[in-house]
VOMIDO-560880 format. One record per residue (C-alpha): chain; residue in three letters; z negated, y, x. Coordinates in nm, 2 decimals. Last residue first. Layout:
<atoms>
<atom c="A" r="ALA" Z="Z" Y="Y" X="X"/>
...
</atoms>
This chain:
<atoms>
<atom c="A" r="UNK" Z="-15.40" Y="18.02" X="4.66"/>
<atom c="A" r="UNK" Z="-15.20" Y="17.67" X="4.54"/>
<atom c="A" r="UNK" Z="-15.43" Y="17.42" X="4.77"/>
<atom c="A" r="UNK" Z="-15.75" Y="17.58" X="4.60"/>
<atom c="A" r="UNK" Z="-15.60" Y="17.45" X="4.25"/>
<atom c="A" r="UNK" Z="-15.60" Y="17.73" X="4.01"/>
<atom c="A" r="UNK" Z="-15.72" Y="17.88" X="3.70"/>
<atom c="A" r="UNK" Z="-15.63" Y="18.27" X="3.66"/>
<atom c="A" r="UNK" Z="-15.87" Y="18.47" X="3.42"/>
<atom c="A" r="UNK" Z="-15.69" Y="18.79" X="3.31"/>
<atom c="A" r="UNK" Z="-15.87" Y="19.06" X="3.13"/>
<atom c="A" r="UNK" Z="-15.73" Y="19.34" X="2.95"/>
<atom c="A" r="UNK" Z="-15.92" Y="19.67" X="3.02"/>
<atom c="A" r="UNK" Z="-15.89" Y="20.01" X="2.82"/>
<atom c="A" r="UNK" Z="-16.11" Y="19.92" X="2.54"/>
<atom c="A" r="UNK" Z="-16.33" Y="19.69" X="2.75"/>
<atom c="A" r="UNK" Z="-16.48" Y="19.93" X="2.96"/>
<atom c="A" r="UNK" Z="-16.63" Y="19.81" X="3.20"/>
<atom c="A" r="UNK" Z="-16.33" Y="19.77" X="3.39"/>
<atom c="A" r="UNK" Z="-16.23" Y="20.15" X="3.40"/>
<atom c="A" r="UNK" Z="-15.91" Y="20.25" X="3.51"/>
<atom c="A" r="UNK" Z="-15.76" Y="19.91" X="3.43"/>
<atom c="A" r="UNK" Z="-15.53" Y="19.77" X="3.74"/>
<atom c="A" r="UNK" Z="-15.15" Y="19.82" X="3.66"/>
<atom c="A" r="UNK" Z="-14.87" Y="19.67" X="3.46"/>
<atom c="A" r="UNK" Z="-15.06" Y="19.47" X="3.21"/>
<atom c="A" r="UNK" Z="-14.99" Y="19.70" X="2.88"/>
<atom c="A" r="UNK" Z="-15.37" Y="19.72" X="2.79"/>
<atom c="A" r="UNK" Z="-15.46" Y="19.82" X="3.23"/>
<atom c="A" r="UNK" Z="-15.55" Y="19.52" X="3.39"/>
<atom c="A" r="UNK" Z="-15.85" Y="19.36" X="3.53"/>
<atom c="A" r="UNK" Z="-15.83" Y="19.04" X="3.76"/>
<atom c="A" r="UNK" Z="-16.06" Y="18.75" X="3.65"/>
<atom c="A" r="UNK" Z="-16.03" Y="18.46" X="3.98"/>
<atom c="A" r="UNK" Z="-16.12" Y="18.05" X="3.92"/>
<atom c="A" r="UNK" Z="-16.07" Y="17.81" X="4.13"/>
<atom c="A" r="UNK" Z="-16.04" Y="17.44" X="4.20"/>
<atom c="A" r="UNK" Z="-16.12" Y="17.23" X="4.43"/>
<atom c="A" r="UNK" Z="-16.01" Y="16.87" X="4.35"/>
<atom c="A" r="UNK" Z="-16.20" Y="16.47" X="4.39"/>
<atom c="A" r="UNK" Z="-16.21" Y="16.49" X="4.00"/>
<atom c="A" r="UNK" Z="-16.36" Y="16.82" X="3.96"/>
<atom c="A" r="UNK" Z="-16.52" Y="17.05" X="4.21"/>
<atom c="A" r="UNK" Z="-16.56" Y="17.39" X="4.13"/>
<atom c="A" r="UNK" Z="-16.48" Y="17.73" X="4.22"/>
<atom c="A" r="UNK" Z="-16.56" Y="18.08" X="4.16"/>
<atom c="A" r="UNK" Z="-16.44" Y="18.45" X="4.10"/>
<atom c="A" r="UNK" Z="-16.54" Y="18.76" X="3.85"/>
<atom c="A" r="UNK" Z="-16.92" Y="18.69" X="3.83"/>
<atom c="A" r="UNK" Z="-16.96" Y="19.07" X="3.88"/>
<atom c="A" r="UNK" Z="-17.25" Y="19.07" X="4.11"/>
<atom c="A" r="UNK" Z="-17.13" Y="19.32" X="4.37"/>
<atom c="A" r="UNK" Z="-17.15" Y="19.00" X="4.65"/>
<atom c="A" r="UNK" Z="-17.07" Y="18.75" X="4.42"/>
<atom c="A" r="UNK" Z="-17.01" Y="18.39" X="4.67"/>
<atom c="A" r="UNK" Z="-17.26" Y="18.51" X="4.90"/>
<atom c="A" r="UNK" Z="-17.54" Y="18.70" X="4.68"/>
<atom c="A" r="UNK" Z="-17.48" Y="18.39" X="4.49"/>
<atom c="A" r="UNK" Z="-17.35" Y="18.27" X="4.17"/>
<atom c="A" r="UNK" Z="-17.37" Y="17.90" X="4.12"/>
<atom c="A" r="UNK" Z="-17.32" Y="17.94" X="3.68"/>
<atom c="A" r="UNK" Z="-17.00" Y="17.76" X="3.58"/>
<atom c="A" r="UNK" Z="-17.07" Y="17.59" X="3.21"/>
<atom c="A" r="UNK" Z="-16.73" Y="17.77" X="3.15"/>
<atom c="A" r="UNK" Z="-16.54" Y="17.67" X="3.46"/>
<atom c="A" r="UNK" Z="-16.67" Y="17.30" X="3.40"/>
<atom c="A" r="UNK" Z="-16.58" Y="17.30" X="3.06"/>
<atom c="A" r="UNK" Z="-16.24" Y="17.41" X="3.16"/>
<atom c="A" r="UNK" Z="-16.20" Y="17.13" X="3.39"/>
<atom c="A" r="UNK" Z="-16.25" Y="16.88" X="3.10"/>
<atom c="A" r="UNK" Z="-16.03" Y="17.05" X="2.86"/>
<atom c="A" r="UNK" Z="-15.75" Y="17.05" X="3.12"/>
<atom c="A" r="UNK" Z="-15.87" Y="16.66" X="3.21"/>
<atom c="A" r="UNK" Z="-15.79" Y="16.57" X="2.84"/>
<atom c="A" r="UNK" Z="-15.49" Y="16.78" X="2.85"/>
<atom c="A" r="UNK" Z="-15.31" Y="16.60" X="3.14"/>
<atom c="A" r="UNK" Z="-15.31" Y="16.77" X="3.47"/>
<atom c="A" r="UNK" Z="-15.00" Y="16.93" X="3.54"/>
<atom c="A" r="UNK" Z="-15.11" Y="17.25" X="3.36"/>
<atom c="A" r="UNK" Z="-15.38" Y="17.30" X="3.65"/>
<atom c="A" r="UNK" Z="-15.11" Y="17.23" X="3.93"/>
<atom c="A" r="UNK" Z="-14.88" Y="17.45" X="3.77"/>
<atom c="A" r="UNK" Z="-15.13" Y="17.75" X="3.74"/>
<atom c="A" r="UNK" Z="-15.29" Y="17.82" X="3.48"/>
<atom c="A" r="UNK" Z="-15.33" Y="18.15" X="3.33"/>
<atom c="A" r="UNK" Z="-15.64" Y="18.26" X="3.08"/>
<atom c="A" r="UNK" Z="-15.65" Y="18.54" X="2.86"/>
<atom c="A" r="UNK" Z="-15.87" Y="18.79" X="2.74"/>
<atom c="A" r="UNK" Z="-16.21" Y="18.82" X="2.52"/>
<atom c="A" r="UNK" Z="-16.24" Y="18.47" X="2.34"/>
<atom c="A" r="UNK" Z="-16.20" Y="18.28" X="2.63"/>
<atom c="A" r="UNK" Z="-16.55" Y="18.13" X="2.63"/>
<atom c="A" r="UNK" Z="-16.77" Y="18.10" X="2.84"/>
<atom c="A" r="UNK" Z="-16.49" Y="18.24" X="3.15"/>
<atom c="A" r="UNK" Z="-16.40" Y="18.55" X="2.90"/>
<atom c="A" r="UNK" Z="-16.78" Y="18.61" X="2.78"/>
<atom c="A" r="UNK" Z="-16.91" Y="18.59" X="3.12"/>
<atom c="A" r="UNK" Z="-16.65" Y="18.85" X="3.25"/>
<atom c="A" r="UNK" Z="-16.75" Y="19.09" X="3.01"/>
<atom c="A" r="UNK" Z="-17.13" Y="19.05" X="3.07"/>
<atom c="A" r="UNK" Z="-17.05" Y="19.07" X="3.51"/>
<atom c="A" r="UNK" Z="-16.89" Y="19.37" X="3.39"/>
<atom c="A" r="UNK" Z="-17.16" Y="19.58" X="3.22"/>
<atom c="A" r="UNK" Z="-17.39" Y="19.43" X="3.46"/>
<atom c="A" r="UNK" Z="-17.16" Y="19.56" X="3.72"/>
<atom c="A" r="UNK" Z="-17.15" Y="19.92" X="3.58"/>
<atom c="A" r="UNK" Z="-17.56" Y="19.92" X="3.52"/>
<atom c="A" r="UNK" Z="-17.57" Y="19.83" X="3.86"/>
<atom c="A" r="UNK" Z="-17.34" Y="20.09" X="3.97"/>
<atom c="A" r="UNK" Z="-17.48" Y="20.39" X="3.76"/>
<atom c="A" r="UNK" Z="-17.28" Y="20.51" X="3.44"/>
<atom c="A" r="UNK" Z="-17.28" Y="20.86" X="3.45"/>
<atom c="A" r="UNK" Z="-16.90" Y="20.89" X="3.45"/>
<atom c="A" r="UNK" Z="-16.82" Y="20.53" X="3.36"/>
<atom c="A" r="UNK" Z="-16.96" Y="20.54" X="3.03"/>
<atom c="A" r="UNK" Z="-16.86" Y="20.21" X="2.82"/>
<atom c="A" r="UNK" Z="-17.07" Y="20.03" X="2.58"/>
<atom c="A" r="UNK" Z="-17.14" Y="19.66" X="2.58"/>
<atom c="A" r="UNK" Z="-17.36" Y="19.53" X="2.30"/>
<atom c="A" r="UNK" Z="-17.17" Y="19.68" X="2.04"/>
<atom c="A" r="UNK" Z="-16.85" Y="19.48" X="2.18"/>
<atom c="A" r="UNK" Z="-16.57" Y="19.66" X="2.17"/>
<atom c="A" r="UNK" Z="-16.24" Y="19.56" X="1.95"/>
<atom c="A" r="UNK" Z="-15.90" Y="19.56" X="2.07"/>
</atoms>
């Protein structure tokens, strides 16, 4: 996994804005764009025909009503939208490289794998 040159990890004297920032970039690039982990749907999501997948992605990606309510550490790591008469969601968890536990540091994207879950509000 490659780091980005624009995001460089140092948790020990890294101070908790500059951590979330840090994170809040990492977790912009993934829901933008999915370049930078994966994305899970849930059945209700892959139910949906492909044309309205691709839709509801676009929404999640063009996503950007963050709040001091909705993102209280400022991490842009959950949201939801409407689309098509649904609520849907949105969650990035942070995983160690072989998945089985949390990452030990999620700014850093060298020892972090990213996991954005899509989901209808009825299925959380």
């Amino acid at each position: 996994m490659s780091r980005r040159p624009d995001i460089q990890p140092n948790a020990g004297t890294m101070q908790a804005d500059d951590r979330s920032a840090r994170i809040r970039a990492l977790n912009d690039t993934l829901r933008q764009g999915f370049p930078s982990g994966e994305v899970v749907a849930t059945r209700g999501v892959a139910a949906l025909p492909m044309v309205q997948q691709a839709a509801l992605y676009l929404s999640i990606q063009a996503y950007d009503a963050f709040t001091e309510d909705n993102d209280p550490h400022g991490e842009h790591d959950f949201g939801a939208v409407n689309f098509d008469g649904e609520l849907y969601l949105w969650k990035i968890d942070y995983y160690d490289n072989d998945l089985e536990f949390g990452s030990p540091d999620p700014s850093d994207p060298d020892v972090t794998r990213r996991v954005m879950t899509i989901m209808r509000a009825d299925e959380y």
